[in-house]
DSSP file (Angstrom, degrees, kcal/mol; ACC not computed):
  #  RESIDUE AA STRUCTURE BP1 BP2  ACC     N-H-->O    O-->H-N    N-H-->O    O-->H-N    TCO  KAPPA ALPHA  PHI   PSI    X-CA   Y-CA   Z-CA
    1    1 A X              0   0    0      0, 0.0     2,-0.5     0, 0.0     0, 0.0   0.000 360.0 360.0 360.0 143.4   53.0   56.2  -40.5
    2    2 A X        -     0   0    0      2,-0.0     2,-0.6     0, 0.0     0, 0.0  -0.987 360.0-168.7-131.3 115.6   54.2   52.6  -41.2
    3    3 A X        -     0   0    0     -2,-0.5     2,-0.5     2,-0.0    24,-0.0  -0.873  11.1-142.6-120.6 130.4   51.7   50.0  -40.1
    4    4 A X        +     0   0    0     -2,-0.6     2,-0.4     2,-0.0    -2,-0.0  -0.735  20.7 173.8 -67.6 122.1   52.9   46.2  -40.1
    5    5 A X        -     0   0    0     -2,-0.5     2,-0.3     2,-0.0    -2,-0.0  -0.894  11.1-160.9-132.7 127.0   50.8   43.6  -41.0
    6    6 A X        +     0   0    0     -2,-0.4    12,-3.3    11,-0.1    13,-0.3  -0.749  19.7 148.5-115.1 155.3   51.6   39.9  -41.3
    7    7 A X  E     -A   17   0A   0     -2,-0.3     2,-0.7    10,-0.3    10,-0.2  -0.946  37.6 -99.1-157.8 168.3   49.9   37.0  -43.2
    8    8 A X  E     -A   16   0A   0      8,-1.1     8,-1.9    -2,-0.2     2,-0.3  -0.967  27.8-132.9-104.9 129.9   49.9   33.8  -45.0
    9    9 A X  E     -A   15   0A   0     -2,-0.7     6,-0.3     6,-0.3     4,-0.1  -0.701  22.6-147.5 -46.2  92.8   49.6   33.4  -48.5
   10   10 A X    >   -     0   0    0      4,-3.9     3,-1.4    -2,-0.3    -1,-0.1  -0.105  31.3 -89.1 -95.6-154.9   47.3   31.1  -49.4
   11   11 A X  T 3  S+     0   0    0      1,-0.3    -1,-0.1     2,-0.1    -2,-0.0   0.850 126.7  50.3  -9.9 -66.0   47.3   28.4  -52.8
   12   12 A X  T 3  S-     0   0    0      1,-0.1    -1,-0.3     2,-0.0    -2,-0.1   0.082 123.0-108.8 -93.5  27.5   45.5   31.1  -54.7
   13   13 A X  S <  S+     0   0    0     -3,-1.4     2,-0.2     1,-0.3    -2,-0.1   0.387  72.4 139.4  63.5  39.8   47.6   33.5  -53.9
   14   14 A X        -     0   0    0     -6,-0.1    -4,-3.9     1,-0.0     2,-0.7  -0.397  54.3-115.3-105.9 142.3   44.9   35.7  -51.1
   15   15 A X  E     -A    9   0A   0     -6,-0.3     2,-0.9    -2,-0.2    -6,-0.3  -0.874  26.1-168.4 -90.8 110.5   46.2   36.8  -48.3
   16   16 A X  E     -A    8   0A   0     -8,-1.9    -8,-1.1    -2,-0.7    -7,-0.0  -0.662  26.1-143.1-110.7 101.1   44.9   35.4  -45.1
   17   17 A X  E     -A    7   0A   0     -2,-0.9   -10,-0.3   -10,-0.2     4,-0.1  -0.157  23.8-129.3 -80.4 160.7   46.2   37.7  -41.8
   18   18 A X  S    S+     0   0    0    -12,-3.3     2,-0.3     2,-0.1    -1,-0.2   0.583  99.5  32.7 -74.7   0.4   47.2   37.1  -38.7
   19   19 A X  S    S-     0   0    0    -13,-0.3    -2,-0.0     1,-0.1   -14,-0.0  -0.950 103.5 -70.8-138.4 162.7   44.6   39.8  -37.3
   20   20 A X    >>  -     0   0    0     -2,-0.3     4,-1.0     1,-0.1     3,-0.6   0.195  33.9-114.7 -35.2 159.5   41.1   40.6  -38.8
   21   21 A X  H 3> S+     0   0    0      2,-0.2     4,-1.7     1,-0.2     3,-0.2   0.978 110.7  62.0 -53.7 -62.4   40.3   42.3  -41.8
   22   22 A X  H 3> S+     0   0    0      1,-0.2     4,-1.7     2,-0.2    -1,-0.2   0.527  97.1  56.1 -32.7 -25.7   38.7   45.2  -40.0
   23   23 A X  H <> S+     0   0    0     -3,-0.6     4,-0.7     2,-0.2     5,-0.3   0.778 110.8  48.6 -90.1 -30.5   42.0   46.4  -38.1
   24   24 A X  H >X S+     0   0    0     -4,-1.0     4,-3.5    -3,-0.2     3,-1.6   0.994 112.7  47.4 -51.6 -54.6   43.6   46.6  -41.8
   25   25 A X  H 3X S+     0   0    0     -4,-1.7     4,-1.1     1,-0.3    -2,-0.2   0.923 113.3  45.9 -41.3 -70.4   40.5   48.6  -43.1
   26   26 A X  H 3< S+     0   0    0     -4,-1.7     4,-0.3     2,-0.3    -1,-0.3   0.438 114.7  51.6 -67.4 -12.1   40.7   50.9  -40.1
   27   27 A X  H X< S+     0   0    0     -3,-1.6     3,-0.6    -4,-0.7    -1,-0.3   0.857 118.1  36.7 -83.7 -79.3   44.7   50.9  -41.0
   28   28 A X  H >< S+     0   0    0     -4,-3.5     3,-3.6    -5,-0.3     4,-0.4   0.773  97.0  83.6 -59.6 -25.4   44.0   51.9  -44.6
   29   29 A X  G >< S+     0   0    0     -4,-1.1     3,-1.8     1,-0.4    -1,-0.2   0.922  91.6  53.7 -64.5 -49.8   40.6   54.5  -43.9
   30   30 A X  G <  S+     0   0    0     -3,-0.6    -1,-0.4    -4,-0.3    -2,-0.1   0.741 107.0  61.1 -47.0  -7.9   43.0   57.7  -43.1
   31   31 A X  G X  S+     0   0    0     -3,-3.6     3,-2.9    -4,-0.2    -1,-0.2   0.716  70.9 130.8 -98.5 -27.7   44.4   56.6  -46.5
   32   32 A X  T <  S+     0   0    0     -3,-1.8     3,-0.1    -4,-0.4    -3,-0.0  -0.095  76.7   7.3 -91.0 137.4   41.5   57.0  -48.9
   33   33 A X  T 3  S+     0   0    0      1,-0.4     2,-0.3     0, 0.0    -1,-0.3   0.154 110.7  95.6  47.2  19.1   42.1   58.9  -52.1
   34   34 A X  S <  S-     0   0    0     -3,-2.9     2,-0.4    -4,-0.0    -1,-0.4  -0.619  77.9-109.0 -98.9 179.6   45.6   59.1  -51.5
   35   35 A X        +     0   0    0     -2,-0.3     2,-0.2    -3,-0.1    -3,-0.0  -0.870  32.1 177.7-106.5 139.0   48.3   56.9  -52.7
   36   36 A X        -     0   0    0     -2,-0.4     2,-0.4     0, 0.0    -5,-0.0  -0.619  25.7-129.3-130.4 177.2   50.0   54.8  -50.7
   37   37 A X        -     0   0    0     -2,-0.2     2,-0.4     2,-0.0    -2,-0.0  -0.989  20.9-153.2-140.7 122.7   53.0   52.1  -51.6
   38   38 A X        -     0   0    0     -2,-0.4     2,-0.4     2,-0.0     0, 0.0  -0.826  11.2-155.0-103.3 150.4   52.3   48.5  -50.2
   39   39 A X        -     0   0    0     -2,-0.4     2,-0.4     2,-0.1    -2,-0.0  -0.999   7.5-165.7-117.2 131.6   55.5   46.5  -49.6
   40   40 A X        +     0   0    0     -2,-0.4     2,-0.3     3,-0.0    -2,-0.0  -0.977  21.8 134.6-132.7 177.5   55.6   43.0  -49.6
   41   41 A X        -     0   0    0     -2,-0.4     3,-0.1     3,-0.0    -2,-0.1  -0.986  50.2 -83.2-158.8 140.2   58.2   40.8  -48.3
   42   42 A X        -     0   0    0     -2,-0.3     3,-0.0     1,-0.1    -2,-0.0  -0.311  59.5 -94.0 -42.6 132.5   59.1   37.7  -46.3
   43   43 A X        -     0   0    0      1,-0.1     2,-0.5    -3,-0.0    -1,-0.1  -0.295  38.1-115.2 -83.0 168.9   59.3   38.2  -43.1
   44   44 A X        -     0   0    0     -3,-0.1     2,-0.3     1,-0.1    -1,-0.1  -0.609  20.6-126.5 -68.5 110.1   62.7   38.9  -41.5
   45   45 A X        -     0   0    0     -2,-0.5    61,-0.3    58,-0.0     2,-0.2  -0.417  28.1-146.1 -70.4 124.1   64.2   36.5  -39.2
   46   46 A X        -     0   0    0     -2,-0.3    60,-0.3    59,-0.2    59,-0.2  -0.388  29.3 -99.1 -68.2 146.3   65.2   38.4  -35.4
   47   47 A X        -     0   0    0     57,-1.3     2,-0.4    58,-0.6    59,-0.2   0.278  50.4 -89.4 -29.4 172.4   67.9   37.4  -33.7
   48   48 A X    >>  -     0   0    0     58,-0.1     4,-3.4    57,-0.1     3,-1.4  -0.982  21.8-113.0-135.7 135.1   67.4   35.1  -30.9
   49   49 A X  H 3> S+     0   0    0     -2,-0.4     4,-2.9     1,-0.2    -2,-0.0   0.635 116.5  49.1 -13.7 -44.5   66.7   35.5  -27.0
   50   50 A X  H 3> S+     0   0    0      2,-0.2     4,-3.4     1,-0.2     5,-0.3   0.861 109.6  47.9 -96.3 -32.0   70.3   34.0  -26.2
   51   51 A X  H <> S+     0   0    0     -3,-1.4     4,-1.8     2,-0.2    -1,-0.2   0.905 110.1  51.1 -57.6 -36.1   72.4   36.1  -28.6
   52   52 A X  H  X S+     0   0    0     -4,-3.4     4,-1.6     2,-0.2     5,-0.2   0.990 116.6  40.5 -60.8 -47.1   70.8   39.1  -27.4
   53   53 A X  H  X>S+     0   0    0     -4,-2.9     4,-1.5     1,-0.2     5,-1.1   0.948 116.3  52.3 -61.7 -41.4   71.7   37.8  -23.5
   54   54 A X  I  <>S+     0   0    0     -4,-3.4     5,-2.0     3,-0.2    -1,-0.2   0.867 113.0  45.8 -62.2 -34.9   75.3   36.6  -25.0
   55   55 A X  I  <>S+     0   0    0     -4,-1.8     5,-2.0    -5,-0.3    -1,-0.2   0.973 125.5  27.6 -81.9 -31.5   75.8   40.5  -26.5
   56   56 A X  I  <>S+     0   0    0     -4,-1.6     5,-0.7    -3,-0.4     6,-0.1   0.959 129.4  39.7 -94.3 -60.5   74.7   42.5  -23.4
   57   57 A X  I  X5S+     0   0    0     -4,-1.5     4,-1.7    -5,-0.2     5,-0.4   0.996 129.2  27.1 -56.7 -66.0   75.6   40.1  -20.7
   58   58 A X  I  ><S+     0   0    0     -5,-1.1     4,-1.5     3,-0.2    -3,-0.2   0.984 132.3  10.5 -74.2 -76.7   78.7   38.9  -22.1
   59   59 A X  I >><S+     0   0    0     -5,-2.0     3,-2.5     2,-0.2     4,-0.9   0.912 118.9  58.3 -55.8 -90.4   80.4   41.8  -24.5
   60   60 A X  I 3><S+     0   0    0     -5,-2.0     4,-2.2     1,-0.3    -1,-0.2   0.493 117.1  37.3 -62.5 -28.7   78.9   44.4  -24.1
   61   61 A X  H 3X<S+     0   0    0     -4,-1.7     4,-3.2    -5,-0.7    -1,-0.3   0.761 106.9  56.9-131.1  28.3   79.9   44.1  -20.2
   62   62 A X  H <X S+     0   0    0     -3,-2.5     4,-3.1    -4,-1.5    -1,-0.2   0.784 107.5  52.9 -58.5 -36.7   83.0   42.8  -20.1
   63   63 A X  H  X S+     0   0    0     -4,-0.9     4,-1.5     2,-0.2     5,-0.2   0.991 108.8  48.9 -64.3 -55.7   83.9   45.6  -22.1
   64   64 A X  H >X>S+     0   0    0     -4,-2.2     5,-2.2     2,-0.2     4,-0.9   0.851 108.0  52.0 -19.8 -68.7   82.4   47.8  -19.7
   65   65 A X  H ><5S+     0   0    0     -4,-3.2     3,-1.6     1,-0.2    -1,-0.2   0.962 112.8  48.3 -56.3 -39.9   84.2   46.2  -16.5
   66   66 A X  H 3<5S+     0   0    0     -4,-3.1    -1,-0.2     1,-0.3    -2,-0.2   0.822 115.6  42.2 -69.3 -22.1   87.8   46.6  -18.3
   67   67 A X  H <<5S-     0   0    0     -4,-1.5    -1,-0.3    -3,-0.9    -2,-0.2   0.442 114.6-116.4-113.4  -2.4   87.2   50.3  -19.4
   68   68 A X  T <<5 +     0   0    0     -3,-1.6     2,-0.8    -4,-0.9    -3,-0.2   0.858  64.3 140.2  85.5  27.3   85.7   51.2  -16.0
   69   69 A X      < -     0   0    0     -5,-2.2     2,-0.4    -8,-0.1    -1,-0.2  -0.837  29.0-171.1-131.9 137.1   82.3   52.1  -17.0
   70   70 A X        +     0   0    0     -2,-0.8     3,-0.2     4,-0.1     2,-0.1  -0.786  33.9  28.7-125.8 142.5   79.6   51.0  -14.8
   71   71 A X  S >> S-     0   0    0     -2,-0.4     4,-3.3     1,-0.1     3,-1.4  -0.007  97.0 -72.2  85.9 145.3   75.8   50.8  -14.5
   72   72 A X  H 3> S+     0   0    0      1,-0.2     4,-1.5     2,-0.2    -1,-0.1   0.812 129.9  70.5 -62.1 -12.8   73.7   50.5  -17.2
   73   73 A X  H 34 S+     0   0    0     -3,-0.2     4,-0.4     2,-0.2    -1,-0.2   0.838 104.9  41.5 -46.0 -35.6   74.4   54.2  -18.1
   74   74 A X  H X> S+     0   0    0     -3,-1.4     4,-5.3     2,-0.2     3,-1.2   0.862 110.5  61.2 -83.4 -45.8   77.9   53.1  -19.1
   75   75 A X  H 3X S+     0   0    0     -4,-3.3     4,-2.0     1,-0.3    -1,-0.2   0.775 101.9  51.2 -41.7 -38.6   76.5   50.2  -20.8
   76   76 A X  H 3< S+     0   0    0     -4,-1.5    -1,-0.3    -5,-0.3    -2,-0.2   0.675 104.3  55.3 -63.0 -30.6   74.7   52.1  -22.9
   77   77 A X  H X> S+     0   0    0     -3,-1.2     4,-2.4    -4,-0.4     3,-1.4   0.774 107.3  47.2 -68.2 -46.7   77.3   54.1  -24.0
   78   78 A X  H 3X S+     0   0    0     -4,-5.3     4,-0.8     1,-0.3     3,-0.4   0.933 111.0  59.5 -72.3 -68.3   79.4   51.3  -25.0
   79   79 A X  H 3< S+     0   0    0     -4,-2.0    -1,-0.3     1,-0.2    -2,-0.2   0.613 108.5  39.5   8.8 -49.0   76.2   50.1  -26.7
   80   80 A X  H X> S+     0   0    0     -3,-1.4     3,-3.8     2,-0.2     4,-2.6   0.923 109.9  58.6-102.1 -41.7   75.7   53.0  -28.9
   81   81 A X  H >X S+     0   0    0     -4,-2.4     4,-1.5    -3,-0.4     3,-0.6   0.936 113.2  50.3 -59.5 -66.9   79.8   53.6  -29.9
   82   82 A X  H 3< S+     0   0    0     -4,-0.8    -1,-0.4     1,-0.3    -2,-0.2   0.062 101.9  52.0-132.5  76.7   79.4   50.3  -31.1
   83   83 A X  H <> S+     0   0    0     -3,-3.8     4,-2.3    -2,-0.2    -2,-0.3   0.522 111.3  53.2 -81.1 -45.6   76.5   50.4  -33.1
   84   84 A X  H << S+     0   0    0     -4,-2.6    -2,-0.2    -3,-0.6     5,-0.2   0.871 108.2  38.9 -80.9 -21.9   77.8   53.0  -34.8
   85   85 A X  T  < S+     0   0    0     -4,-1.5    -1,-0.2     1,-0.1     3,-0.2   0.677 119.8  41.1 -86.7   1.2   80.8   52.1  -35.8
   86   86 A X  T  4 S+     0   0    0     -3,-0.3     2,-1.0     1,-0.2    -2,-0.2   0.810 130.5  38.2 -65.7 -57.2   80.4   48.6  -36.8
   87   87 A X  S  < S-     0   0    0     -4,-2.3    -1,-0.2    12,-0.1    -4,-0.1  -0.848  92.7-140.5-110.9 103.2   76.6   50.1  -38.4
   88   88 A X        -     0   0    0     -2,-1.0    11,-0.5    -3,-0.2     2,-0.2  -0.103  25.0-100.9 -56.0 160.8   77.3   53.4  -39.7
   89   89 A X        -     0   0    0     -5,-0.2     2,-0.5     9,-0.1     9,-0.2  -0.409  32.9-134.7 -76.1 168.9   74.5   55.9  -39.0
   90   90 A X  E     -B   97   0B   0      7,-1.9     7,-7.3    -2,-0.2     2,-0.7  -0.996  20.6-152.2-132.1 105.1   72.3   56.3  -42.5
   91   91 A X  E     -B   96   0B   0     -2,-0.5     2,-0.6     5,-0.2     5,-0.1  -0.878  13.0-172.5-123.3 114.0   71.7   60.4  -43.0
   92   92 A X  E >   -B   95   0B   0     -2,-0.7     3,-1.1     3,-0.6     2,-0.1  -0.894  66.8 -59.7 -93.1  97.7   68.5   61.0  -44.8
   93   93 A X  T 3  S-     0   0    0     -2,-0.6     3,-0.1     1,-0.3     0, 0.0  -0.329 117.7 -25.0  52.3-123.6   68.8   65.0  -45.4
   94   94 A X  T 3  S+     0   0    0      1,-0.2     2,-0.8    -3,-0.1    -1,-0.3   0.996 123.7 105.2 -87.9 -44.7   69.1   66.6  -41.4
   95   95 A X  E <   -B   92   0B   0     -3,-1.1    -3,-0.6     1,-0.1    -1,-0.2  -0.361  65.1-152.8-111.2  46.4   67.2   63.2  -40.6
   96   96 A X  E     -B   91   0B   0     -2,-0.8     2,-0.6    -3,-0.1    -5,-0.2   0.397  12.0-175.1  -3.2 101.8   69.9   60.2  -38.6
   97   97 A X  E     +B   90   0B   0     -7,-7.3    -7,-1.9     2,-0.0     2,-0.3  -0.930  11.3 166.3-110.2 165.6   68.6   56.8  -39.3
   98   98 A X        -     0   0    0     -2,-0.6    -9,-0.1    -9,-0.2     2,-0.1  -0.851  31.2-105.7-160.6 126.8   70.7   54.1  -37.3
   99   99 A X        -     0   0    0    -11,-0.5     2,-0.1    -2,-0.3   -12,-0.1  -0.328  19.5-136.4 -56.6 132.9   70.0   50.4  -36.6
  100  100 A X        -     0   0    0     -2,-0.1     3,-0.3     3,-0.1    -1,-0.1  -0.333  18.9-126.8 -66.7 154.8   69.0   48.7  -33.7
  101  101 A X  S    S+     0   0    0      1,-0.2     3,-0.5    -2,-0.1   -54,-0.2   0.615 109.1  65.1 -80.4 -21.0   70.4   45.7  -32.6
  102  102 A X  S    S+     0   0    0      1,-0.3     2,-0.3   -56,-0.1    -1,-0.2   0.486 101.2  50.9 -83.3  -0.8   66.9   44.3  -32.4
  103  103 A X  S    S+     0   0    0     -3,-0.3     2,-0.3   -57,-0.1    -1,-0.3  -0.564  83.6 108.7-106.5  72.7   66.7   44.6  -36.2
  104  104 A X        -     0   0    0     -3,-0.5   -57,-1.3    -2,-0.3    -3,-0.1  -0.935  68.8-138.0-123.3 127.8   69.8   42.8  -36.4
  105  105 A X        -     0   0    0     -2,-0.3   -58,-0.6   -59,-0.2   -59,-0.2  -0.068  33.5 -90.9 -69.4-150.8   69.0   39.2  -37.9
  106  106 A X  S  > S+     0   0    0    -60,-0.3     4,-1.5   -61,-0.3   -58,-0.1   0.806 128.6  44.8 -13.6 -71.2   70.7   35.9  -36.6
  107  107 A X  H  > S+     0   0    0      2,-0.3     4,-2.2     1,-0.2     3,-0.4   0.993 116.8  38.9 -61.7 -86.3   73.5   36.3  -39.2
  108  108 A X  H  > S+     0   0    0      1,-0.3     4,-0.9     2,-0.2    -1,-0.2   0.622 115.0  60.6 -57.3 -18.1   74.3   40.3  -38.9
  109  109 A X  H  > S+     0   0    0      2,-0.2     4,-1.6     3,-0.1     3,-0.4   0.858 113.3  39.5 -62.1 -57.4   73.7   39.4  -34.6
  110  110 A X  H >X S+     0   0    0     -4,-1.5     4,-2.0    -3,-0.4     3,-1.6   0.985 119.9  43.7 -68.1 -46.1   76.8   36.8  -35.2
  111  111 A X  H 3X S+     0   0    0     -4,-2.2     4,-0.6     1,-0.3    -1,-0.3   0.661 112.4  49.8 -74.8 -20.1   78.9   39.1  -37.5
  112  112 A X  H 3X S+     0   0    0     -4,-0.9     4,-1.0    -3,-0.4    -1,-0.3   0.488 109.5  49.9 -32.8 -33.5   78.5   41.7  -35.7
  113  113 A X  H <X S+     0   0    0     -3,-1.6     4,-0.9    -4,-1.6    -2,-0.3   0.632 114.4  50.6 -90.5 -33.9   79.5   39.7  -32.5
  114  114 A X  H  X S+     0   0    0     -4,-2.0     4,-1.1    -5,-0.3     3,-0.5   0.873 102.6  52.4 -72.6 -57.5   82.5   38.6  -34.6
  115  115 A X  H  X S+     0   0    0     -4,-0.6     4,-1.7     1,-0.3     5,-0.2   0.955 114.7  49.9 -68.1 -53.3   83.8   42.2  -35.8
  116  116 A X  H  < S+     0   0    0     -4,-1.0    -1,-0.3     2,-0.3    -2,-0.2   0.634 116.8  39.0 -70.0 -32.9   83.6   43.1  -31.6
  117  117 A X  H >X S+     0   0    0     -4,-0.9     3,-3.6    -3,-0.5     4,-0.6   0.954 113.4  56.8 -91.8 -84.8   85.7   39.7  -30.5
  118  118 A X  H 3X S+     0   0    0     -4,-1.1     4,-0.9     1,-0.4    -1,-0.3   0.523 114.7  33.6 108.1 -66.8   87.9   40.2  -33.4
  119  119 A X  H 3< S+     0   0    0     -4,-1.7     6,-2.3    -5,-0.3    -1,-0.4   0.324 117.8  56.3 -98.9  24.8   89.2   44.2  -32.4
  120  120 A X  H <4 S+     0   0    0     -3,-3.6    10,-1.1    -5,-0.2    -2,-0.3   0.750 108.8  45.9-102.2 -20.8   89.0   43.5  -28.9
  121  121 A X  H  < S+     0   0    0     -4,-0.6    -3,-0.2     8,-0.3    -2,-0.2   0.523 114.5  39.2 -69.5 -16.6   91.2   41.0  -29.3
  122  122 A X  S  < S-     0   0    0     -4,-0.9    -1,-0.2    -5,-0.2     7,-0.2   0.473 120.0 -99.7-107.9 -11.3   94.1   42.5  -31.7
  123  123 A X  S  >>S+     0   0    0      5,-0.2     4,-2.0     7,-0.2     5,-0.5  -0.189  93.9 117.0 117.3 -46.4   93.7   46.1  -29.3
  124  124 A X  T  45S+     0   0    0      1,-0.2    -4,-0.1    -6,-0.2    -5,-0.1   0.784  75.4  48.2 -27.2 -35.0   91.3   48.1  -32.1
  125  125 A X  T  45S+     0   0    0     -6,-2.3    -1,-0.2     1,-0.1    -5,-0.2   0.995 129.9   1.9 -89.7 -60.9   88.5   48.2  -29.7
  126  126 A X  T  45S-     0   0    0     -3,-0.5    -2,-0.2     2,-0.4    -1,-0.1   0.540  93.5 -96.0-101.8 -23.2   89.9   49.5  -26.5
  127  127 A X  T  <5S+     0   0    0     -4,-2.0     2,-0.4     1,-0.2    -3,-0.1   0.073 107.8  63.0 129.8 -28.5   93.7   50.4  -26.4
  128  128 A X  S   <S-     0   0    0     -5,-0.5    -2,-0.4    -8,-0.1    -5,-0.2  -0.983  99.0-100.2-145.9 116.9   94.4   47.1  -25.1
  129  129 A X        -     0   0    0     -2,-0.4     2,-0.3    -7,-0.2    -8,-0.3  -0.227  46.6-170.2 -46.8 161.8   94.0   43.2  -26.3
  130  130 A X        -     0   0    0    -10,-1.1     2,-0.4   -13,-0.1    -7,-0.2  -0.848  17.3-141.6-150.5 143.0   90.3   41.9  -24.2
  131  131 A X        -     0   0    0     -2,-0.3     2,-0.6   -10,-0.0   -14,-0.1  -0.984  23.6-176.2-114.1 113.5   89.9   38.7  -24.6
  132  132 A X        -     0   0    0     -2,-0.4     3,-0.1   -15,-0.0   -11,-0.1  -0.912  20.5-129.9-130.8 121.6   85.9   37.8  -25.1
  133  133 A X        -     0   0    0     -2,-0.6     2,-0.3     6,-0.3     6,-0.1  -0.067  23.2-100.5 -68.9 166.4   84.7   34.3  -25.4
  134  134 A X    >   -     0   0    0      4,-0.1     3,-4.5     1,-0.1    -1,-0.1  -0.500  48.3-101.8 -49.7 117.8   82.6   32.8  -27.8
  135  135 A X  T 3  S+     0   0    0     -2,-0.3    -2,-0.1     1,-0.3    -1,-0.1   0.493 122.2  39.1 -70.9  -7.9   79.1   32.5  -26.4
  136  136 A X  T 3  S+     0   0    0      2,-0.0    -1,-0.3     3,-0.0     2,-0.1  -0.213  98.3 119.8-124.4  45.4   79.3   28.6  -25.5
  137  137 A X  S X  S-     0   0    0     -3,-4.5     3,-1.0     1,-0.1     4,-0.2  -0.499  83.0 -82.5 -75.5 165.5   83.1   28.9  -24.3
  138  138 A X  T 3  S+     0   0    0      1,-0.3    -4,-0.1    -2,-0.1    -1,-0.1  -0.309 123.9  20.4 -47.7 154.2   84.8   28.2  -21.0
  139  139 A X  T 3  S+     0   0    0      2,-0.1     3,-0.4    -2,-0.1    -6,-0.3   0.624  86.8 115.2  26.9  48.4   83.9   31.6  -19.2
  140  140 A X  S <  S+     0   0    0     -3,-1.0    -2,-0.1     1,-0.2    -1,-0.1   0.652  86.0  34.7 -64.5 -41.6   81.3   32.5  -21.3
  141  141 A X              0   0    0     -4,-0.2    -1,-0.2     1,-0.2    -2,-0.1  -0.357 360.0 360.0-127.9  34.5   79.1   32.2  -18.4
  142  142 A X              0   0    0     -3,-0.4    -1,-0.2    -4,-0.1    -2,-0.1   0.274 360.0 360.0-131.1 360.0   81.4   33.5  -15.4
């Protein structure tokens, strides 16, 4: 299990959380006399609301209309093909790890968005040049 918990640091360098003590304790109680590995780390900045509508709405189904695949079943599909080949799959022993697009930051949301424009536009992606705007272009929004 991997439990999250986020907090502020204060002056003296005590951790002050964003939820009670007690739901940490009650985190850690299954824990006790084993050893466990605390990580911490800043948190990560997500992506934002309007890239996510710009990638689904906008790529993900434009690609979709040109190739003929329709419904969010098809959507999905194109979805997954590419996540994985822009983010290779991660194989821990039999075990597939593969990123989401909601752990994608800001930055890896745009460059990612980039690599898609970028082979739909030379043919790589589809067979065919696709032309897909830039998320505050003319037809962005049509």
């Amino acid at each position: 299990m991997i439990a999250l918990f986020h907090a502020q640091i204060d002056d003296h360098g005590k951790p002050r959380l964003h939820v009670g003590n007690e739901r940490l304790f009650a985190t850690l109680r299954p824990y006790a006399g084993k050893r466990v590995e605390i990580v911490v780390r800043e948190p990560k900045k997500r992506g934002s609301g309007n890239q996510q509508r710009y990638y689904f709405g906008q790529l993900i189904k434009r690609i979709a209309d040109e190739i003929g695949e329709f419904g969010s079943d098809g959507m999905d599909r194109i979805h997954d093909a590419l996540m994985r080949k822009y983010w290779p799959v991660d194989v821990r022993g039999e075990i597939e790890i593969r990123r989401s697009y909601m752990d994608l930051d800001s930055k890896e949301r745009e460059q990612y968005h980039e690599w898609i424009r970028t082979d739909a536009a030379t043919g790589d992606l589809i067979g065919s040049p696709l032309w897909l705007p830039m998320p505050n272009e003319e037809g962005a929004n049509a």
